[in-house]
N, C-alpha and C positions, 0 to 999 in steps of 0.2 A: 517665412520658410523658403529654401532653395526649392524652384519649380521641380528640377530631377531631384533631389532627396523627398519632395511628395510621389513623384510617381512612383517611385521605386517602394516605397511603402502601401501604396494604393495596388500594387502588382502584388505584391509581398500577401498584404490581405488578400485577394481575391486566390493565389494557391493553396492558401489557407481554406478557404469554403472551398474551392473545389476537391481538394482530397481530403477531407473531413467524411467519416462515415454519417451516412446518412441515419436521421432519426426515423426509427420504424412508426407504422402505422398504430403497433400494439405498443410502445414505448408512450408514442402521443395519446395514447387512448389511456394510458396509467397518469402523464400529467396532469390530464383534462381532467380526471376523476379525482382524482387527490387533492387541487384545485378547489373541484366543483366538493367536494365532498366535507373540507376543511369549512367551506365557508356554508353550507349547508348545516354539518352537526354545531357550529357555532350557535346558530341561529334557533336550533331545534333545541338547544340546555338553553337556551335565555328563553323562549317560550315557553319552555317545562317548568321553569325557576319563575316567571315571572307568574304563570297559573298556579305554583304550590303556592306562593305570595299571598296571592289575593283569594286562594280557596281556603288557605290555612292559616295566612298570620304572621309566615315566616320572619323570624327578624332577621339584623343582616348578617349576623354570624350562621345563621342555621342556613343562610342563603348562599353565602361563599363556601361554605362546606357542601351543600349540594349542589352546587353551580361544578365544582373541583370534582368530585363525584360524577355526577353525568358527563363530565366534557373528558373522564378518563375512560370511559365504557364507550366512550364513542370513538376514542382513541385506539380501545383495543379490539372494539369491531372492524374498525377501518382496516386494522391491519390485517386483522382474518381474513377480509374478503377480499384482500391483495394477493393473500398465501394461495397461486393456483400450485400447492401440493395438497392441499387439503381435499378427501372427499368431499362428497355431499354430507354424507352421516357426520362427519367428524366435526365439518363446518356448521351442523345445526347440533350437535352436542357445545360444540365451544361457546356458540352464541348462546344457550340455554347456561352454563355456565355463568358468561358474564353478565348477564341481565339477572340471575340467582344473588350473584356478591354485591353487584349495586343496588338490588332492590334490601338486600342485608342492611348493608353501608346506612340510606337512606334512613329505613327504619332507627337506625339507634340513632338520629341527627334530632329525630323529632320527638316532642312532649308525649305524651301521656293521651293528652288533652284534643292535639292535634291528629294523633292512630286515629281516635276515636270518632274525630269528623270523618275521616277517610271510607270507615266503617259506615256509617250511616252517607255519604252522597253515594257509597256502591249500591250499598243496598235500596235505596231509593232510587237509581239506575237503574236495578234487578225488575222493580216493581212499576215502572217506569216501561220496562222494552216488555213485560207481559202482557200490561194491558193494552200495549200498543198494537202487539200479535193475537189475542184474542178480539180485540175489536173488527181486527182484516176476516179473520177465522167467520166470526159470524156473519160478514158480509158477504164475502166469496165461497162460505159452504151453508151457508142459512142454517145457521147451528138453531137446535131447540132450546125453550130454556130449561130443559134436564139437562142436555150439553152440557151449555153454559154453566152452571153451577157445578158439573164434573170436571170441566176444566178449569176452570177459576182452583179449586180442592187442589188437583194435579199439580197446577202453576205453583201455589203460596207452598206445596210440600218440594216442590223442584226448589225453589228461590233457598227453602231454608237449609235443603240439603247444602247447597252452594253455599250459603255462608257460613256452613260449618266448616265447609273443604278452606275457604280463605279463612277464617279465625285461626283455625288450629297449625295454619302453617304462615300468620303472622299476614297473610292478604300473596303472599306470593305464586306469582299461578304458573308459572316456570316448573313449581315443584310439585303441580297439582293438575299437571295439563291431560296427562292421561286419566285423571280417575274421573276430571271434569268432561270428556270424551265420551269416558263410560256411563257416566250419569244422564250427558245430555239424549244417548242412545235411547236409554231406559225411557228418559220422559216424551222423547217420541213413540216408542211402542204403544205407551199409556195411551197418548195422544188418539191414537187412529184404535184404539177398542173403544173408543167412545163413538165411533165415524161408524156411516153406515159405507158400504162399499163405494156406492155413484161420489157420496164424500173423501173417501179415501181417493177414488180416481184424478177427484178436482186438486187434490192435497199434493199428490207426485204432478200433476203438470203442473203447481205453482212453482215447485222446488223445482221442477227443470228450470222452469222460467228464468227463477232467479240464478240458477247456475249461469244458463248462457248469458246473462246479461253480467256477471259473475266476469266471467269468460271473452267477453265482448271487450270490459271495461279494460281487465290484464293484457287484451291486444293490442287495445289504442294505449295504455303507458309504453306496450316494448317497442312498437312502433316508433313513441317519442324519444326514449331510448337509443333507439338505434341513431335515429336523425340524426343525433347529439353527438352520436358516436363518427359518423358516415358511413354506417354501415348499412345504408338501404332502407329498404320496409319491411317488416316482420308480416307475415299473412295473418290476417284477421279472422278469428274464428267466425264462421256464416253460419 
């Protein structure tokens, strides 16, 4: 190539970068996430897919139908959380929408046979994180065993309220979130008539407890968030 016909091209590029508008901050903050987030919910349907597999049996048709399925709810979450016209409200109504039609979706992919596993590993999860809280319960407030036996009653009528709320609306909690709210309210009232007051005291500073460490833990992810972002360090709840 002729020496001046390169440079002339080598000038020609460099007016080109220098009057090009600059990429904003919030511009590279949308690459990086769209990016990160592509390769991210990829990762999150082949995990979910690869766990319904091996807890249910999927063969490979009910697996590329749910594979196609979750990788489009994450498609249309992605873009929700792009839409800054969205409120707050609007933006957890939409999401509560899409997580309602894919867990729909899902449902009719699977047997009969398959629902019904689903049904029993919840419910053995139910019974599972009770015994798990009344075991703390007795040790951190030296329950009696009259307690214990009023809580154990409380817990097995809590569990089965709950799987009446997910049977009757097919396991979907999208559509059952508020009355499972109002229920869980209820079984703590239950909980603390059984408590003498010095035990109800011990019962709210545990729930502070686990707040702030709650709270602790959502400052160290925004924190890492940020890094990711450059947007500094978020203050740490103390």
């Amino acid at each position: 190539m002729n020496i001046f016909r390169f440079f002339r091209l080598l000038s020609a590029t460099a007016l080109v970068i220098a009057f090009s508008p600059p990429i904003s901050a919030n511009a590279k903050g949308h690459q990086h996430r769209r990016h990160y987030s592509k390769t991210s919910s990829k990762q999150s349907v082949e995990k979910h897919v690869e766990h319904m597999t091996k807890k249910l049996g999927l063969n490979e048709e009910q697996a590329r139908q749910i594979r196609s399925i979750l990788a489009e709810k994450h498609r249309k979450l992605e873009v929700r959380r792009l839409n800054d016209s969205l409120s707050r409200n609007k933006r957890r109504i939409q999401a509560s929408k899409i997580h309602q039609q894919s867990h729909q979706k899902v449902h009719h992919v699977l047997r009969p046979d398959q629902i019904q596993l689903i049904k029993q590993h919840r419910n053995a999860k139910f019974s599972k994180r009770a015994a798990i809280q009344l075991k703390k319960l007795k040790v951190v407030l030296e329950l009696t065993p009259k307690q214990v036996k009023a809580i154990e009653a409380i817990q097995a009528n809590h569990i089965q309220t709950k799987i009446g709320l997910y049977d009757s609306n097919n396991g979907d909690r999208t559509v059952i979130k508020k009355r499972l709210r109002e229920q869980r309210n209820a079984f703590h009232v239950e909980i603390r008539e059984q408590l003498t007051e010095e035990q109800v005291t011990k019962l709210n500073a545990m729930k502070q407890h686990r707040k702030h460490k709650r709270r602790y833990k959502y400052g160290e992810s925004q924190n890492h968030q940020n890094k990711r972002k450059g947007q500094g360090i978020a203050k740490t709840p103390v």
